[in-house]
TILUMBA-249914 format. One record per residue: x, y, z of N, C-alpha, C in turn. Coordinates in nm, 3 decimals, m for minus. Layout:
<sites>
SITE     nxx     nyy     nzz    caxx    cayy    cazz     cxx     cyy     czz
SITE       X       Y       Z       X       Y       Z       X       Y       Z
...
</sites>
This chain:
<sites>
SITE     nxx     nyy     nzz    caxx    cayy    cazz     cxx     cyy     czz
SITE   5.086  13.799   6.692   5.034  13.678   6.754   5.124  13.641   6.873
SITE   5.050  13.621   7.013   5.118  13.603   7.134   5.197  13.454   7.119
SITE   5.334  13.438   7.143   5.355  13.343   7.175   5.338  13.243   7.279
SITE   5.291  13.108   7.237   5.241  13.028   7.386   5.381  12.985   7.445
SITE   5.296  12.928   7.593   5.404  12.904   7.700   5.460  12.783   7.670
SITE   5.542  12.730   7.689   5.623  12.612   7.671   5.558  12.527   7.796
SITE   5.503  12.445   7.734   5.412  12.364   7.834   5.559  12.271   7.932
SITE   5.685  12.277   7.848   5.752  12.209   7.933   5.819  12.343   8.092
SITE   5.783  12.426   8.082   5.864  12.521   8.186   5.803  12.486   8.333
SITE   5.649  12.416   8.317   5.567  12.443   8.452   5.598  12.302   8.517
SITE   5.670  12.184   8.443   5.664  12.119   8.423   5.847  12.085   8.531
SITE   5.920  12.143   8.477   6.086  12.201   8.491   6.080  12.252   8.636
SITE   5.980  12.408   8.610   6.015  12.454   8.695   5.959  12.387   8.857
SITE   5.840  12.317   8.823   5.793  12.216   8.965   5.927  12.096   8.996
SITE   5.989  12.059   8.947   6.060  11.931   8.945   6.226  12.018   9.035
SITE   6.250  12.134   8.977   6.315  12.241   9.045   6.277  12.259   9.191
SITE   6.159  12.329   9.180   6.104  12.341   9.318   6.136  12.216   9.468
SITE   6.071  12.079   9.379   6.090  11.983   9.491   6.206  11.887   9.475
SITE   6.306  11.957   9.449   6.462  11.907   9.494   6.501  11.952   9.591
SITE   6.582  11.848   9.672   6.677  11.942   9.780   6.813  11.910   9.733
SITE   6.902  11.982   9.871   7.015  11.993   9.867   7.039  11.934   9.979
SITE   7.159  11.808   9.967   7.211  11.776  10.129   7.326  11.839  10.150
SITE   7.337  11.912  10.223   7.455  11.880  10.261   7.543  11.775  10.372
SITE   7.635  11.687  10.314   7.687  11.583  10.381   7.747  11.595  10.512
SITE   7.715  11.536  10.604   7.835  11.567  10.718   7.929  11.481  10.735
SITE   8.089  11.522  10.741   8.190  11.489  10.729   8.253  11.479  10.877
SITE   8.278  11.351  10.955   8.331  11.341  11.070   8.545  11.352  11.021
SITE   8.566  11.309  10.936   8.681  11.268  10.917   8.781  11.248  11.023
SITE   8.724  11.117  11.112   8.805  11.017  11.202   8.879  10.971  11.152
SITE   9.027  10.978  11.241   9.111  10.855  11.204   9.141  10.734  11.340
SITE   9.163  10.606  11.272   9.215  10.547  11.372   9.354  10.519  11.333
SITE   9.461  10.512  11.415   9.594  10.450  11.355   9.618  10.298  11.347
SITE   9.622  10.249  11.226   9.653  10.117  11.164   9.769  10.063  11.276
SITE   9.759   9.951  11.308   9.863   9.881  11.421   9.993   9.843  11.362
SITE   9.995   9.876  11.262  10.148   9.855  11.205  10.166   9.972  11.084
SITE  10.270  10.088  11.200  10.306  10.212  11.077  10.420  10.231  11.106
SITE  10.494  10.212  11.000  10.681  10.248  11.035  10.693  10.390  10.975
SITE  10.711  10.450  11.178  10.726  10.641  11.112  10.889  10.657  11.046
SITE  10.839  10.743  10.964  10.956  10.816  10.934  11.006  10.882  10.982
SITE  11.169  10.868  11.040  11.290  11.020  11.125  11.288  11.104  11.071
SITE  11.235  11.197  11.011  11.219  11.335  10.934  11.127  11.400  10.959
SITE  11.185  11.555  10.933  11.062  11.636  10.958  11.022  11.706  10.869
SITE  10.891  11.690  10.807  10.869  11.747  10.685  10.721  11.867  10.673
SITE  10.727  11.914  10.605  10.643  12.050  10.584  10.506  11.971  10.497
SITE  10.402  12.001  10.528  10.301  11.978  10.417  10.199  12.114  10.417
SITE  10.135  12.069  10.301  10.121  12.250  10.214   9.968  12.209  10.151
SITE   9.864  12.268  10.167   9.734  12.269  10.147   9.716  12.343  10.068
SITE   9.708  12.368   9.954   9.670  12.456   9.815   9.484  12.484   9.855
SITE   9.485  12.624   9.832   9.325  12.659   9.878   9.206  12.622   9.785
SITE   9.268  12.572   9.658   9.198  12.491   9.605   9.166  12.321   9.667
SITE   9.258  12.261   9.737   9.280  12.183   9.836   9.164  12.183   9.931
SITE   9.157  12.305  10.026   9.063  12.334  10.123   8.951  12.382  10.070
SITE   8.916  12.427   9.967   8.734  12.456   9.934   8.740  12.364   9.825
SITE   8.764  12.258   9.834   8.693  12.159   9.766   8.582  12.157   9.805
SITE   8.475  12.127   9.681   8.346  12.076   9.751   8.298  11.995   9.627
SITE   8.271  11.867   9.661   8.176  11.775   9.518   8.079  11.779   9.555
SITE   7.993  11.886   9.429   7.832  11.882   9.451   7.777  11.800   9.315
SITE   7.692  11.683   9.309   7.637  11.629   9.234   7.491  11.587   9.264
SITE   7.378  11.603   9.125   7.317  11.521   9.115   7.269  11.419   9.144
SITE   7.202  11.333   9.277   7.179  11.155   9.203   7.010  11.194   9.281
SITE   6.913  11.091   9.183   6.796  11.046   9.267   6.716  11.211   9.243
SITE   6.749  11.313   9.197   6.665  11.406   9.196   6.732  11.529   9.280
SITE   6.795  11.428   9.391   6.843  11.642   9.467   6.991  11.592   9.465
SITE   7.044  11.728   9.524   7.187  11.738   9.513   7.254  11.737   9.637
SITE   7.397  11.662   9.582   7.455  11.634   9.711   7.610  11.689   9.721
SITE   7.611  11.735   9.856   7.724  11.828   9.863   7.867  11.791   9.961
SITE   7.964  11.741   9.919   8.030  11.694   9.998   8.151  11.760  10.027
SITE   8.145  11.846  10.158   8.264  11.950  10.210   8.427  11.848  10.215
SITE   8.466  11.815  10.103   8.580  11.704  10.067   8.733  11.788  10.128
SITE   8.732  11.887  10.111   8.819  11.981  10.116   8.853  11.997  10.289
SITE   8.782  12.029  10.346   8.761  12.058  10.488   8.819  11.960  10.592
SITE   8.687  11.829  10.527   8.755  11.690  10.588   8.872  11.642  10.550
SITE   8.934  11.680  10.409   9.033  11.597  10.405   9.191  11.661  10.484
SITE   9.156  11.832  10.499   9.269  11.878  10.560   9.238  11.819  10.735
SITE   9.194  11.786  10.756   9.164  11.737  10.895   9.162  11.633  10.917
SITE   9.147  11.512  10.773   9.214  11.364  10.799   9.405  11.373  10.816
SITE   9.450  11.470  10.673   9.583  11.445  10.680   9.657  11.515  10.842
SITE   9.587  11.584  10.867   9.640  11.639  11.007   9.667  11.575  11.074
SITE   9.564  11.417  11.107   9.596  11.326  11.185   9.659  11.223  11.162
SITE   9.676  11.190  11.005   9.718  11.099  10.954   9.908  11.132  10.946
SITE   9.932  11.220  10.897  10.128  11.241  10.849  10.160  11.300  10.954
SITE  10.103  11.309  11.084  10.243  11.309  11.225  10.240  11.132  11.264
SITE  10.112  11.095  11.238  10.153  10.939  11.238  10.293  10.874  11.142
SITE  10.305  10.960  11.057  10.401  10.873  10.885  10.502  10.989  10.942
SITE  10.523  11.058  11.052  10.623  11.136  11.029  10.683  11.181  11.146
SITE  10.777  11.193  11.180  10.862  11.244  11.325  10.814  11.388  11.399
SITE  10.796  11.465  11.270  10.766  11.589  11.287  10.665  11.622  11.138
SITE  10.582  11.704  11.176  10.474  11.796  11.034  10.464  11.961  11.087
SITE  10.499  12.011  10.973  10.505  12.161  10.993  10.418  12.219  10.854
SITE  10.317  12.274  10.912  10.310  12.342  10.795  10.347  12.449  10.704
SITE  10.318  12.472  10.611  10.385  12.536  10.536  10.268  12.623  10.443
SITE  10.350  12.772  10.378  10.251  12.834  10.303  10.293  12.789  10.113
SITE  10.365  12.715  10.095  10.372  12.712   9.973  10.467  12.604   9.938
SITE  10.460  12.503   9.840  10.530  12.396   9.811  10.684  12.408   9.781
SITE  10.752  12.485   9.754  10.868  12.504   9.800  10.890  12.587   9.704
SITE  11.021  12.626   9.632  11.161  12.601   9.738  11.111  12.718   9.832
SITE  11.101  12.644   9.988  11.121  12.679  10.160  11.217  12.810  10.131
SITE  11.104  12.912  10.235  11.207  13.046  10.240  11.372  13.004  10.365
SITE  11.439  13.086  10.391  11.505  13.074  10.423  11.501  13.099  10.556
SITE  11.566  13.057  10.685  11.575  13.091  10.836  11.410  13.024  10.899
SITE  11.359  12.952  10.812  11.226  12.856  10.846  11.331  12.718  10.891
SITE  11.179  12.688  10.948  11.226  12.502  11.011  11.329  12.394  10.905
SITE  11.432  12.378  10.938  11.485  12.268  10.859  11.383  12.151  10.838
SITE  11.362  12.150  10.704  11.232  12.016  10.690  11.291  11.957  10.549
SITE  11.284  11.812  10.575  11.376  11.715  10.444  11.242  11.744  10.324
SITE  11.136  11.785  10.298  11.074  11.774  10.188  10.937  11.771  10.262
SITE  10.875  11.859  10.163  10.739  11.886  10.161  10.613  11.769  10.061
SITE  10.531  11.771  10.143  10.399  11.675  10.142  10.284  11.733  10.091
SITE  10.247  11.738   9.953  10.127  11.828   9.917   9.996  11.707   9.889
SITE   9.899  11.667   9.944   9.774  11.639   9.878   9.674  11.679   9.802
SITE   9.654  11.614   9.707   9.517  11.638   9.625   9.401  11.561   9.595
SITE   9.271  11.628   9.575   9.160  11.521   9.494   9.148  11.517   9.410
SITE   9.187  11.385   9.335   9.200  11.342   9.221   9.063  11.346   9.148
SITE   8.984  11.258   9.236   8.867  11.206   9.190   8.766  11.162   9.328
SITE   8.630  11.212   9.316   8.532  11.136   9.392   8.440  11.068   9.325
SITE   8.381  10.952   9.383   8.206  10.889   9.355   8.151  10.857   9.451
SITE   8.016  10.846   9.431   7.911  10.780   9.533   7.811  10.724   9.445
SITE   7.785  10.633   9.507   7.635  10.572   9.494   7.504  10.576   9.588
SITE   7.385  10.563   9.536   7.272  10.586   9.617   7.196  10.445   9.634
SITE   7.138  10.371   9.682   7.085  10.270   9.679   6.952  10.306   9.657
SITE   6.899  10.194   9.548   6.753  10.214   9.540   6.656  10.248   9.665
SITE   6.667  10.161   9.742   6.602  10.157   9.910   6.711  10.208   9.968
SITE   6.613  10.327  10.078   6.718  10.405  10.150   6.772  10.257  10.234
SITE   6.775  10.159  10.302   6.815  10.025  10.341   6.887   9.993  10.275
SITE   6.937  10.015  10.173   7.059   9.955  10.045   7.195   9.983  10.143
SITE   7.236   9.967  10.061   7.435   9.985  10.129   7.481  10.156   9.987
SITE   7.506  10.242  10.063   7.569  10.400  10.021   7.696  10.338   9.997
SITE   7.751  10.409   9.888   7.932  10.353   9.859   7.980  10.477   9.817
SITE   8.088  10.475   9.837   8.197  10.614   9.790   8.336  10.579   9.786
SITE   8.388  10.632   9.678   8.550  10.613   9.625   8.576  10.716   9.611
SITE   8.760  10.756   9.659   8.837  10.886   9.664   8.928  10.842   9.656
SITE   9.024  10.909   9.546   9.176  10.902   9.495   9.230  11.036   9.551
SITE   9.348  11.010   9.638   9.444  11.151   9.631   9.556  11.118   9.545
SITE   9.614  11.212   9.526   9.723  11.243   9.459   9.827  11.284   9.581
SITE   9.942  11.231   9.630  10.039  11.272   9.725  10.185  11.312   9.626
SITE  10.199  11.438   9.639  10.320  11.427   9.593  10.438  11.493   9.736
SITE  10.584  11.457   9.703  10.696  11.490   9.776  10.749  11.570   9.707
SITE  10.770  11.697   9.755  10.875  11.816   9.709  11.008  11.815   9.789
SITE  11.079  11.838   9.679  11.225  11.851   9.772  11.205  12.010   9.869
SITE  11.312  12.061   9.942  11.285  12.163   9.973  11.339  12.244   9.873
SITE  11.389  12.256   9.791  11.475  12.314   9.656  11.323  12.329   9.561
SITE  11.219  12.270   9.547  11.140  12.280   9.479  11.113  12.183   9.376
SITE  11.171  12.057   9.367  11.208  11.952   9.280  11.100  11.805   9.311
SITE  10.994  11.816   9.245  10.933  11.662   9.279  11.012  11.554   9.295
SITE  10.977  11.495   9.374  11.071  11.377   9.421  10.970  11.239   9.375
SITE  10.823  11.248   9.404  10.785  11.150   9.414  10.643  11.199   9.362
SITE  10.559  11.103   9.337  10.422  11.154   9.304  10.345  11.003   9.290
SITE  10.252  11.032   9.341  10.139  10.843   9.352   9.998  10.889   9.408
SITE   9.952  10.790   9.333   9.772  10.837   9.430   9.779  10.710   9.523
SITE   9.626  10.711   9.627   9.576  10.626   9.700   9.447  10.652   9.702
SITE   9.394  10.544   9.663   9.229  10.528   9.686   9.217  10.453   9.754
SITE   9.088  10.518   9.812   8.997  10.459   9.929   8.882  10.428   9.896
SITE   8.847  10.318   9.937   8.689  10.304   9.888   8.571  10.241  10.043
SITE   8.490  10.338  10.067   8.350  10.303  10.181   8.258  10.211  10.150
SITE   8.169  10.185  10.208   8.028  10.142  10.198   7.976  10.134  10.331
SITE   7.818  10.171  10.344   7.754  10.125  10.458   7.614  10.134  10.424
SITE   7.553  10.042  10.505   7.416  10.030  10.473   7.320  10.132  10.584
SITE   7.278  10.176  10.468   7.149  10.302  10.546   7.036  10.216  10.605
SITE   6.945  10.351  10.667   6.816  10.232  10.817   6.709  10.377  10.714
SITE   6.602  10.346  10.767   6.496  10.395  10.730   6.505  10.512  10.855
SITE   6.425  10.620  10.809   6.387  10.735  10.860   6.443  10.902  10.810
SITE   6.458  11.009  10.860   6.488  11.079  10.793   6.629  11.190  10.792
SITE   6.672  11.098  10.816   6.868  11.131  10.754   6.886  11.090  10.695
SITE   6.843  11.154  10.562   6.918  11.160  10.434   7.042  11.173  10.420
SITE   7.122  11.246  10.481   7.271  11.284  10.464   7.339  11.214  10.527
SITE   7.315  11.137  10.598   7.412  11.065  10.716   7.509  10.909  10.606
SITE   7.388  10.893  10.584   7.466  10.757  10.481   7.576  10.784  10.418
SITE   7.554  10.853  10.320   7.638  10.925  10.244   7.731  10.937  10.293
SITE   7.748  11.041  10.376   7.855  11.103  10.436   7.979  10.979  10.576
SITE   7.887  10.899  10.584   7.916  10.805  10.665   8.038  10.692  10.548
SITE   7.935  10.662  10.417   8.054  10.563  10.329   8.145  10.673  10.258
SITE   8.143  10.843  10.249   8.253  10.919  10.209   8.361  10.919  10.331
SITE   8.289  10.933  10.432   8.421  10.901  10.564   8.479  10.768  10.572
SITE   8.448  10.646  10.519   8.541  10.506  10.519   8.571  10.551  10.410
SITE   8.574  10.583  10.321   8.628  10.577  10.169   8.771  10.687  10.223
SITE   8.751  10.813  10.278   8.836  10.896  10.333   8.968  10.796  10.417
SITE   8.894  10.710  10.517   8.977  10.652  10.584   9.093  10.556  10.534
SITE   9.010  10.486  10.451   9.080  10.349  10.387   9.206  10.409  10.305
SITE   9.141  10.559  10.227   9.299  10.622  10.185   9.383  10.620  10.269
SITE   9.362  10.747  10.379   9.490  10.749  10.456   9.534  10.652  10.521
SITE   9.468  10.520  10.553   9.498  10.393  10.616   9.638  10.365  10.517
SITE   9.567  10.362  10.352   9.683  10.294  10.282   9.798  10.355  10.273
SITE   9.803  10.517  10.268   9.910  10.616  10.265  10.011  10.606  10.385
SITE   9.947  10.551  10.522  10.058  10.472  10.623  10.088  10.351  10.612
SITE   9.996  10.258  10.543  10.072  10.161  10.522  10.172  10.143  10.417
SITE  10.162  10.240  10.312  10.207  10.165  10.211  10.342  10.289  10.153
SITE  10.357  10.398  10.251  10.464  10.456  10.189  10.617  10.469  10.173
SITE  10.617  10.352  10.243  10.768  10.274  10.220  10.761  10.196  10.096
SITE  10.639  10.166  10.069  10.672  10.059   9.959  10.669  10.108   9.758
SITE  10.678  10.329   9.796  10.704  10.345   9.663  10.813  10.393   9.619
SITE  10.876  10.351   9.517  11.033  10.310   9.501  11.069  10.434   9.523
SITE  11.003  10.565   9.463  11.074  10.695   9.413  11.072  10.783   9.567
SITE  11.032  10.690   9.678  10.999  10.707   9.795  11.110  10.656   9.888
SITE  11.117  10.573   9.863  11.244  10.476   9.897  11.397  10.518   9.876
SITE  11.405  10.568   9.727  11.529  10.677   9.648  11.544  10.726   9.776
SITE  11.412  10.866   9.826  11.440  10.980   9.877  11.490  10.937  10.006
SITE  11.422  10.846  10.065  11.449  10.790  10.165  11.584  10.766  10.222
SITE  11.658  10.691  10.151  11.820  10.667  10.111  11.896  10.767  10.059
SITE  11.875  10.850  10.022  11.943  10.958   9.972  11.926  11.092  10.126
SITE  11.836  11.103  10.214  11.810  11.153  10.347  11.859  11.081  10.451
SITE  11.953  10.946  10.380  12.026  10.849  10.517  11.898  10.790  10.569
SITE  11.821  10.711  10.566  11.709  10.755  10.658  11.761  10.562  10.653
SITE  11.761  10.473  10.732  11.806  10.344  10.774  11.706  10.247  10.776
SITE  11.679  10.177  10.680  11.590  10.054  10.668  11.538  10.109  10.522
SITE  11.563  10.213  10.416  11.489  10.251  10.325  11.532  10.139  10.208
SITE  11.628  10.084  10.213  11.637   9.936  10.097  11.493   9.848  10.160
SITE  11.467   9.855  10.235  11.367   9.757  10.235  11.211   9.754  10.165
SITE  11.195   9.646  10.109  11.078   9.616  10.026  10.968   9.499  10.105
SITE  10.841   9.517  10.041  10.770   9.410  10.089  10.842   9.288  10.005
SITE  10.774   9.124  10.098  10.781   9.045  10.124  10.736   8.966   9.940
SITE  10.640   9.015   9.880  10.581   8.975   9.758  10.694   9.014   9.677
SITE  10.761   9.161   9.701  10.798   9.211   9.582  10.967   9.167   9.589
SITE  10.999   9.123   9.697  11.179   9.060   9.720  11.115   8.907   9.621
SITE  10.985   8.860   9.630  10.979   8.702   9.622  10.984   8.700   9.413
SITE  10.918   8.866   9.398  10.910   8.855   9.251  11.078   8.896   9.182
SITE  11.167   8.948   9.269  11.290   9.020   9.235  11.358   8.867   9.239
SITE  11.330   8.730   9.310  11.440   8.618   9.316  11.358   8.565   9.194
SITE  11.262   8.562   9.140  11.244   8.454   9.056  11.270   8.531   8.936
SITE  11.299   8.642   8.889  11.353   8.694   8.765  11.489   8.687   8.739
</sites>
Protein backbone atom coordinates (compact mmCIF):
# COMPACT_ATOMS: atom_id res chain seq x y z
CA UNK A 1 0.00 0.00 0.00
CA UNK A 2 1.43 3.42 -1.41
CA UNK A 3 2.13 5.77 1.15
CA UNK A 4 0.24 9.24 0.97
CA UNK A 5 1.85 12.61 0.68
CA UNK A 6 2.04 14.63 3.73
CA UNK A 7 -0.44 17.16 2.91
CA UNK A 8 1.81 19.41 5.13
CA UNK A 9 5.06 19.38 2.51
CA UNK A 10 3.06 21.43 -0.37
CA UNK A 11 2.09 23.49 2.16
CA UNK A 12 6.12 24.07 3.71
CA UNK A 13 7.45 23.80 0.66
CA UNK A 14 5.24 27.04 -0.92
CA UNK A 15 5.89 29.15 2.31
CA UNK A 16 9.82 28.22 1.44
CA UNK A 17 9.44 29.28 -1.97
CA UNK A 18 8.01 32.90 -1.11
CA UNK A 19 10.64 33.95 1.43
CA UNK A 20 13.41 36.15 0.73
CA UNK A 21 16.65 36.93 1.86
CA UNK A 22 17.91 40.58 2.59
CA UNK A 23 20.81 41.22 2.62
CA UNK A 24 21.52 44.40 4.86
CA UNK A 25 23.63 47.20 3.77
CA UNK A 26 26.13 48.30 6.16
CA UNK A 27 27.54 52.00 5.73
CA UNK A 28 29.53 51.85 9.06
CA UNK A 29 30.10 55.79 9.44
CA UNK A 30 31.75 57.31 12.08
CA UNK A 31 31.52 60.73 13.36
CA UNK A 32 34.04 61.79 16.18
CA UNK A 33 32.24 62.65 19.51
CA UNK A 34 33.51 66.41 20.47
CA UNK A 35 35.03 65.39 23.55
CA UNK A 36 37.75 62.32 23.25
CA UNK A 37 40.84 62.31 25.45
CA UNK A 38 43.43 60.35 23.06
CA UNK A 39 45.65 58.22 24.48
CA UNK A 40 49.95 58.77 24.11
CA UNK A 41 50.41 55.18 23.12
CA UNK A 42 50.76 53.15 20.40
CA UNK A 43 48.95 50.13 20.33
CA UNK A 44 48.37 47.06 17.96
CA UNK A 45 44.74 45.81 17.43
CA UNK A 46 44.07 42.27 16.11
CA UNK A 47 40.85 41.09 14.19
CA UNK A 48 40.30 37.31 14.80
CA UNK A 49 38.73 35.94 11.32
CA UNK A 50 36.05 34.85 13.17
CA UNK A 51 35.82 38.70 13.96
CA UNK A 52 35.69 39.52 10.14
CA UNK A 53 33.10 36.85 8.72
CA UNK A 54 30.75 37.50 11.15
CA UNK A 55 27.48 37.44 9.72
CA UNK A 56 23.88 37.45 11.82
CA UNK A 57 21.45 35.76 9.66
CA UNK A 58 17.94 35.54 11.26
CA UNK A 59 14.45 34.92 10.74
CA UNK A 60 11.74 37.77 11.45
CA UNK A 61 8.28 38.42 9.48
CA UNK A 62 8.84 35.34 7.16
CA UNK A 63 12.28 36.04 5.23
CA UNK A 64 15.69 36.24 6.40
CA UNK A 65 17.91 38.77 7.31
CA UNK A 66 21.53 39.01 6.86
CA UNK A 67 23.72 41.33 8.53
CA UNK A 68 27.54 41.55 7.17
CA UNK A 69 28.41 42.56 11.20
CA UNK A 70 31.90 41.44 10.74
CA UNK A 71 32.93 43.60 7.74
CA UNK A 72 31.30 46.75 9.14
CA UNK A 73 32.53 46.41 12.35
CA UNK A 74 36.33 46.05 11.21
CA UNK A 75 35.75 49.30 9.36
CA UNK A 76 33.97 51.12 12.29
CA UNK A 77 37.01 50.24 14.68
CA UNK A 78 39.43 51.46 11.95
CA UNK A 79 38.01 54.77 12.36
CA UNK A 80 37.16 54.73 15.71
CA UNK A 81 40.88 53.61 17.91
CA UNK A 82 43.27 56.11 15.91
CA UNK A 83 40.70 58.50 17.37
CA UNK A 84 41.31 56.69 21.29
CA UNK A 85 44.87 56.34 20.23
CA UNK A 86 48.23 58.16 19.22
CA UNK A 87 49.10 55.47 16.98
CA UNK A 88 47.05 51.82 15.69
CA UNK A 89 49.04 49.16 14.09
CA UNK A 90 47.79 46.22 13.17
CA UNK A 91 48.62 43.14 14.09
CA UNK A 92 48.37 39.27 13.08
CA UNK A 93 47.75 37.80 16.45
CA UNK A 94 46.92 38.91 20.08
CA UNK A 95 50.18 38.60 21.48
CA UNK A 96 52.84 37.93 22.99
CA UNK A 97 54.18 40.47 19.78
CA UNK A 98 56.98 38.78 17.76
CA UNK A 99 60.07 40.37 18.20
CA UNK A 100 61.95 43.41 16.02
CA UNK A 101 57.96 44.53 15.26
CA UNK A 102 56.65 48.08 16.22
CA UNK A 103 57.10 48.87 19.92
CA UNK A 104 53.27 48.92 20.89
CA UNK A 105 52.16 49.28 24.88
CA UNK A 106 49.27 46.57 24.36
CA UNK A 107 47.05 45.15 21.99
CA UNK A 108 43.17 45.91 21.32
CA UNK A 109 41.08 42.85 20.28
CA UNK A 110 37.16 43.31 19.54
CA UNK A 111 34.33 41.07 19.60
CA UNK A 112 30.46 40.35 19.00
CA UNK A 113 29.06 39.58 21.87
CA UNK A 114 25.59 39.77 20.92
CA UNK A 115 23.13 41.24 18.16
CA UNK A 116 19.12 42.12 17.88
CA UNK A 117 16.71 43.73 15.72
CA UNK A 118 13.31 44.42 15.54
CA UNK A 119 10.82 44.72 12.64
CA UNK A 120 7.88 46.99 12.94
CA UNK A 121 4.50 45.85 12.20
CA UNK A 122 4.09 48.74 9.41
CA UNK A 123 7.00 49.05 7.25
CA UNK A 124 6.42 53.10 8.75
CA UNK A 125 7.15 51.73 12.33
CA UNK A 126 10.59 52.69 13.80
CA UNK A 127 13.46 49.35 12.92
CA UNK A 128 15.68 48.99 16.24
CA UNK A 129 18.94 47.14 16.73
CA UNK A 130 21.30 46.43 19.75
CA UNK A 131 25.12 45.34 19.65
CA UNK A 132 27.43 44.47 22.52
CA UNK A 133 31.28 44.22 21.85
CA UNK A 134 33.48 42.74 23.98
CA UNK A 135 36.97 44.96 24.02
CA UNK A 136 39.64 43.37 25.56
CA UNK A 137 43.54 44.85 26.26
CA UNK A 138 46.45 42.46 25.88
CA UNK A 139 49.64 43.21 27.32
CA UNK A 140 52.32 42.72 24.71
CA UNK A 141 53.67 39.66 26.88
CA UNK A 142 50.27 38.09 26.22
CA UNK A 143 48.56 38.88 29.63
CA UNK A 144 44.85 40.39 29.67
CA UNK A 145 44.94 43.51 31.17
CA UNK A 146 41.46 44.54 30.84
CA UNK A 147 38.21 43.18 29.41
CA UNK A 148 34.48 45.18 29.22
CA UNK A 149 31.72 45.27 26.68
CA UNK A 150 29.87 48.37 25.09
CA UNK A 151 26.52 48.41 23.74
CA UNK A 152 25.02 50.33 21.33
CA UNK A 153 21.62 50.61 20.67
CA UNK A 154 19.75 52.29 16.97
CA UNK A 155 16.38 53.02 15.91
CA UNK A 156 14.86 54.66 12.87
CA UNK A 157 11.69 54.90 11.37
CA UNK A 158 11.13 53.27 7.89
CA UNK A 159 8.90 55.25 4.73
CA UNK A 160 6.88 53.09 2.52
CA UNK A 161 8.12 51.65 -0.77
CA UNK A 162 10.49 49.04 -1.70
CA UNK A 163 13.71 48.96 0.43
CA UNK A 164 13.32 46.47 2.49
CA UNK A 165 16.88 46.38 3.64
CA UNK A 166 17.65 49.89 4.14
CA UNK A 167 15.82 50.25 7.57
CA UNK A 168 17.36 47.64 9.06
CA UNK A 169 20.60 48.20 8.16
CA UNK A 170 20.24 51.94 8.77
CA UNK A 171 19.13 51.25 12.93
CA UNK A 172 22.20 48.31 12.82
CA UNK A 173 24.51 51.29 11.74
CA UNK A 174 23.33 53.73 14.89
CA UNK A 175 23.36 50.80 17.11
CA UNK A 176 27.15 50.21 15.54
CA UNK A 177 27.79 53.87 16.19
CA UNK A 178 26.49 54.56 19.64
CA UNK A 179 29.05 51.58 20.60
CA UNK A 180 32.05 53.02 19.36
CA UNK A 181 30.77 56.57 20.40
CA UNK A 182 30.76 55.01 24.04
CA UNK A 183 34.19 53.09 23.65
CA UNK A 184 35.72 56.89 23.13
CA UNK A 185 33.95 58.22 25.55
CA UNK A 186 34.13 56.09 28.18
CA UNK A 187 37.62 54.38 28.17
CA UNK A 188 39.25 56.24 30.73
CA UNK A 189 36.60 55.59 32.95
CA UNK A 190 37.44 51.56 33.33
CA UNK A 191 39.43 51.07 36.40
CA UNK A 192 41.46 47.94 35.03
CA UNK A 193 42.05 50.59 32.22
CA UNK A 194 43.16 53.21 34.29
CA UNK A 195 45.75 50.45 36.31
CA UNK A 196 47.25 50.02 32.74
CA UNK A 197 47.20 53.41 32.10
CA UNK A 198 49.42 54.36 35.23
CA UNK A 199 51.48 51.59 35.16
CA UNK A 200 52.52 52.89 31.05
CA UNK A 201 53.22 56.46 32.95
CA UNK A 202 50.60 57.67 30.80
CA UNK A 203 49.64 61.37 32.93
CA UNK A 204 46.09 62.18 33.94
CA UNK A 205 45.26 58.21 34.35
CA UNK A 206 44.17 58.80 38.33
CA UNK A 207 41.49 60.61 36.92
CA UNK A 208 37.82 59.58 37.32
CA UNK A 209 34.47 60.96 36.32
CA UNK A 210 32.80 63.64 38.19
CA UNK A 211 29.74 61.11 39.65
CA UNK A 212 32.17 58.56 40.65
CA UNK A 213 34.89 61.13 42.83
CA UNK A 214 31.16 62.46 44.26
CA UNK A 215 30.28 58.62 45.26
CA UNK A 216 34.14 57.96 46.62
CA UNK A 217 33.54 61.42 49.22
CA UNK A 218 30.35 60.29 50.58
CA UNK A 219 31.59 56.72 51.63
Amino acid sequence: MARGINPLVPIVGAALLSACAHAIPLQATLERPPTVRQVPLAVGVFYSQEFRDYMHSNWRGGDRWDFPLGQASVKLFGQALPILFESVVPVSGRSPLPEGGAKLAAVIEPKIEAFDFSLPFLKTGTYTAEISYRVTLHSPEGLALASWTVKGIGAKPGQAGFEFARWPGEAADLAMQDAANKLLTSFWEVPEVRHWLRQAGVRGANWMPGWLRTFFRRG
